[in-house]
C-alpha positions in Angstrom: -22.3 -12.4 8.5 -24.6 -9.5 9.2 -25.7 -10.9 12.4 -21.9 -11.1 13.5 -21.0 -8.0 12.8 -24.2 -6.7 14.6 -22.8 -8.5 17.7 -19.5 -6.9 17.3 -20.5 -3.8 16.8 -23.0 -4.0 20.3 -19.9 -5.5 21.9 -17.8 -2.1 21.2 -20.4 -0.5 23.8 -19.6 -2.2 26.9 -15.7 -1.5 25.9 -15.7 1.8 24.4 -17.6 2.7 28.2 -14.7 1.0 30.2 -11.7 2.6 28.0 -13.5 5.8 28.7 -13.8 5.0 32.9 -9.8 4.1 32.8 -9.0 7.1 30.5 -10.6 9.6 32.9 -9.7 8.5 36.5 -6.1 8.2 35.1 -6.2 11.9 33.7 -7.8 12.8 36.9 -5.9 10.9 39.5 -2.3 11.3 38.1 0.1 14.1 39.4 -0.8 17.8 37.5 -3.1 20.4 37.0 -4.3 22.4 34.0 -5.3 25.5 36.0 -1.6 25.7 37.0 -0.2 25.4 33.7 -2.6 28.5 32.8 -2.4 30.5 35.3 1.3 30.8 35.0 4.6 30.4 37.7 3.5 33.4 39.6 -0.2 33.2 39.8 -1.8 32.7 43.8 -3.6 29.9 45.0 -6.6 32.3 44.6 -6.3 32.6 41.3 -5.8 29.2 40.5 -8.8 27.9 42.1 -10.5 30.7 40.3 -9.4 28.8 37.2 -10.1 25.5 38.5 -13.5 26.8 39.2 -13.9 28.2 35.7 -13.3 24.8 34.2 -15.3 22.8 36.5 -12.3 21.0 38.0 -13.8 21.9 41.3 -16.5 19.4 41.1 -16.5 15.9 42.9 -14.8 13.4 40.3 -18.1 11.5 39.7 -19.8 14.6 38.7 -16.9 15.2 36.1 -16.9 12.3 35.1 -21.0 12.2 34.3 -20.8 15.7 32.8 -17.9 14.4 30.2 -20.3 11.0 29.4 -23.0 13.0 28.9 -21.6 15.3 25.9 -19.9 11.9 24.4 -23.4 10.9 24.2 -24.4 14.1 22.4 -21.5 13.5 19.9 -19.4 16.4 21.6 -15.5 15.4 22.7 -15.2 18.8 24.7 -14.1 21.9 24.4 -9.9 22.4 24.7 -9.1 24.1 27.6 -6.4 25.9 26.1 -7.2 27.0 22.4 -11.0 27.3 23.6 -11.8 24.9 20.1 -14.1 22.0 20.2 -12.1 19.1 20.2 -13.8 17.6 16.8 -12.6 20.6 15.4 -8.8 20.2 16.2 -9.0 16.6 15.2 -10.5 17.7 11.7 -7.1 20.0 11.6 -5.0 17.2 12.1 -6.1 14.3 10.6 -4.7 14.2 7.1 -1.4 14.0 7.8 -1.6 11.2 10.3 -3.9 9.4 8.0 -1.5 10.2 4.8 1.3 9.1 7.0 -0.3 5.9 8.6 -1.5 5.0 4.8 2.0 5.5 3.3 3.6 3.6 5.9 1.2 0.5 5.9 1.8 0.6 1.4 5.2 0.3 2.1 5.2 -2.0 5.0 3.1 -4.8 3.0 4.6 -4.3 -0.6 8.4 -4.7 1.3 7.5 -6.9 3.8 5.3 -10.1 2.7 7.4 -10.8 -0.5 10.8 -10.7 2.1 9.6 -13.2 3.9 8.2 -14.8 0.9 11.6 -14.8 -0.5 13.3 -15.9 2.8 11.2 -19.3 3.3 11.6 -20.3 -0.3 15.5 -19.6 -0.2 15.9 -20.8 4.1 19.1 -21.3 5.3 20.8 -19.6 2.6 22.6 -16.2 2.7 19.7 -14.6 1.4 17.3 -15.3 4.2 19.8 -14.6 6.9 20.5 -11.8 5.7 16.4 -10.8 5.4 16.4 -12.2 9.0 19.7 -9.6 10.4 17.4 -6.8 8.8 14.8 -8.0 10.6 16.2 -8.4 14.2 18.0 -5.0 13.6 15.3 -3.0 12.0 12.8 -4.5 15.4 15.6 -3.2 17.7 16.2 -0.1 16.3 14.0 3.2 18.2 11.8 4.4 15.6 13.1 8.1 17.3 16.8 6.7 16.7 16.1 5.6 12.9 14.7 9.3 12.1 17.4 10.9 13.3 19.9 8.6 11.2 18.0 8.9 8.4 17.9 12.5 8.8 21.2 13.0 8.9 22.5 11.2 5.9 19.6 11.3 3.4 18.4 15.0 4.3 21.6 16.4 5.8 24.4 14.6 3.9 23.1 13.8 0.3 19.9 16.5 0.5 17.1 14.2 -1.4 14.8 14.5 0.8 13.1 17.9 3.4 14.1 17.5 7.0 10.9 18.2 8.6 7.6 19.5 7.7 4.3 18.2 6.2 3.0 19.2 2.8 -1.1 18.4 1.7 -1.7 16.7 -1.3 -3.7 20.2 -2.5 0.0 21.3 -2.8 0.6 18.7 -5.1 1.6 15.1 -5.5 5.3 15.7 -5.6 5.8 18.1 -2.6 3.3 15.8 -0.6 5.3 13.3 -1.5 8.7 14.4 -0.9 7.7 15.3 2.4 6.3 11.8 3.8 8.9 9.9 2.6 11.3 10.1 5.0 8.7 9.5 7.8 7.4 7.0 6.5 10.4 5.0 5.8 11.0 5.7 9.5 8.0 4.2 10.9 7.6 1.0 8.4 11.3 0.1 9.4 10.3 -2.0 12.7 6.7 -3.1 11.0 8.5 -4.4 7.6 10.9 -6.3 10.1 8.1 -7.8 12.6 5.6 -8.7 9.3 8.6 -10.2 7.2 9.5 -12.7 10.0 5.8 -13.6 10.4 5.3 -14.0 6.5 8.5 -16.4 6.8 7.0 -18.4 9.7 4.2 -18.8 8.8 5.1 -19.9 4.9 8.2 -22.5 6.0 4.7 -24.6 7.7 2.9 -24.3 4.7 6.0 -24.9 1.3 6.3 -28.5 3.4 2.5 -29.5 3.0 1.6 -32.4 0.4 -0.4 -29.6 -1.7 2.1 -27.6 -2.8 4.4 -30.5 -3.5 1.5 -31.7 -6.1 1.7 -28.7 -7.1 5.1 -28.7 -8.0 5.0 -32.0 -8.8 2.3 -31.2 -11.3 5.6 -28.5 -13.1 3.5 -25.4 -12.2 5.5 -22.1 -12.4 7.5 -21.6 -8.9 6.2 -18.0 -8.3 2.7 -19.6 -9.1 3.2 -22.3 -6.1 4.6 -19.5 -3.8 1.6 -17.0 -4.0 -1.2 -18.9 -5.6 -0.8 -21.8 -3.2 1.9 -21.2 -0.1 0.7 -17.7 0.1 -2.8 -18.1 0.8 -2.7 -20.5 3.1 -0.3 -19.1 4.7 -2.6 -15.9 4.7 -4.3 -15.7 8.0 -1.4 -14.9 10.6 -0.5 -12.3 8.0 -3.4 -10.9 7.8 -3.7 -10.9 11.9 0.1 -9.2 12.2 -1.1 -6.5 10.1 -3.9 -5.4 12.0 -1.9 -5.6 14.9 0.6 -3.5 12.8 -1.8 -1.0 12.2 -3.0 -0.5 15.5 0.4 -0.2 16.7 0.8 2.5 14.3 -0.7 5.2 16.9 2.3 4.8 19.0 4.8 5.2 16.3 2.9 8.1 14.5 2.8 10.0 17.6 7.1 9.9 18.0 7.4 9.6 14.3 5.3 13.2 13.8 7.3 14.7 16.6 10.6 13.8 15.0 9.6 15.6 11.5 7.3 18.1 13.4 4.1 17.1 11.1 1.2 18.7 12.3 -1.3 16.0 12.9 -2.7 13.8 15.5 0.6 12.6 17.2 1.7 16.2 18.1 -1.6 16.6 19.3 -1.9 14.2 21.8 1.6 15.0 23.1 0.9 18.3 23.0 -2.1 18.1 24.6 -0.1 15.3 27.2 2.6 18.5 28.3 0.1 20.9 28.7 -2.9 18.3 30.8 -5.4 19.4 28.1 -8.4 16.8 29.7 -10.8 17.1 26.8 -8.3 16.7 24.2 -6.6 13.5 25.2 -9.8 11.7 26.4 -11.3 12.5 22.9 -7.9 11.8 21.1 -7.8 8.4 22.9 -11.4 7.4 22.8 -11.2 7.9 18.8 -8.1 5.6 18.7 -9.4 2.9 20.5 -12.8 2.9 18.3 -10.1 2.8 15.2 -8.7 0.0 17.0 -11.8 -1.6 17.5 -13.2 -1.2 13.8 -9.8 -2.5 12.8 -9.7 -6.1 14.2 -13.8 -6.2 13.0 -12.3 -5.8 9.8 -10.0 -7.9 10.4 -12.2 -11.1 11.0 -14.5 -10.3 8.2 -11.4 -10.9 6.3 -10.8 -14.4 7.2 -13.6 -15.7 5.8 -12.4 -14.0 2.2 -8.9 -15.5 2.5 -10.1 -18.8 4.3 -13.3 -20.3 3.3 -13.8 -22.8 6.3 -13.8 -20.1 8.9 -17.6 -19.1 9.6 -19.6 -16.7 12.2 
């Protein structure tokens, strides 16, 4: 096991080096300039290549590109462009509330979505599991932009339960925090419950037909017993593997989900930092995602061997 996830963890090198090569050159290569956006609608082409120069976007690509590897290997993202902070320092800011909001979303997600599907295989073909499915096709259709604005309008606007927008730490208290991510998460877990409730279903109609859990029922053990004790297990590993994917997915959805509520954290960073070409802070936003990503599906297959026993590295 240790020797596995030695290999992984060598393996991320190779990648993390290519996501950085791809993320650069199309930064670098795509239509827009920083010193523009800085120097303002009436600046001269003088003082824009004063800028330019200032930030070293005067140099050959290649040497930009080996001056940015070279502080990644010291541990230092960059410096933003336009706040003047070190990126580590802007993603310290921001972090909490994307993490509270990724968190939140992934506890709802799995406590509504595996025991729908659950429910929907045992009770297939009845009115119960097409409705579960209709939810699902709808709630995977539906814009997670779309769903925040509906939800926005009756729960917020109409009955007033819930704040419209805003973010509110934990140090505030558990209520106000709570209040506040709600809605958003609601939002985002919407097109995740539906996409890990079909799975669950799936993936448990091929396992309630198996000879095991008819001895098992056979045998007059409790019904909710042979559903998660037997079905549920073995049904476990696609689960599990929909759920990583879920959660890696997550950085899309945070990033519009965050805008919708304006919550200050990573998502309206990055598309912040996308509007105004801030270089440093979208390599270094990116960068960390696609480690998180990484460290996500290692996880992932350490898992397997818990749930599954036969599966060995």
């Amino acid at each position: 096991m240790f020797g596995f996830i030695a290999r992984r963890l060598l393996a991320t090198i190779p990648v993390m080096g290519v996501v950085a090569l791809f993320v650069f050159l199309m930064l670098h290569l795509s239509p827009g300039d920083p010193a523009t956006v800085i120097a303002g609608d009436y600046a001269s082409p003088a003082d824009i290549e004063r800028i330019r120069a200032k930030l070293g976007l005067d140099q050959p690509i290649h040497i930009q590109f080996g001056t940015w590897v070279w502080t990644l290997l010291q541990g230092d993202l960059g410096i933003s462009i336009f706040s003047n902070l070190p990126v580590t320092t802007l993603i310290a800011q921001r972090l909490e509330p994307t993490l509270m909001l990724a968190v939140s979303t992934l506890i709802v997600t799995i406590l509504v979505a595996v025991p729908m599907g659950v429910i929907a295989a045992w009770k297939a073909g009845t009115w119960i599991d097409r409705s579960i499915m209709i939810f699902a096709v709808v709630g995977f259709s539906i814009p997670v932009f779309v769903l925040g604005y509906i939800l926005i309008y009756f729960i917020s606007l109409k009955l007033g339960l819930l704040p419209v927008q805003g973010y509110r730490p934990i140090s505030e208290g558990f209520v106000p925090f709570l209040r506040s991510i709600t809605l958003p998460a609601l939002t985002l877990s919407v097109i995740y419950i539906a996409l890990i409730a079909r799975i669950t279903r799936a993936s448990m109609l091929e396992v309630l037909d198996e000879d095991y859990v008819r001895t098992a029922r056979a045998k007059g053990q409790l019904e909710w017993k042979v559903l998660i004790v037997h079905a549920l297990r073995n049904a476990a590993v696609p689960i599990v593997t929909i759920i990583g994917i879920g959660i890696a997915l997550l950085i899309g959805g945070v990033v519009v989900t965050e805008s919708v509520y304006n919550i200050p954290g990573l998502g309206r960073l990055v598309l912040d930092a996308i509007l105004k070409r801030d270089y440093p802070i979208i390599q270094g936003l990116i960068l960390m995602f696609s480690f998180v990503y990484i460290l996500i599906n290692l996880a992932i297959d350490i898992l397997y061997t818990l749930i599954d026993p036969r599966i060995r590295y």
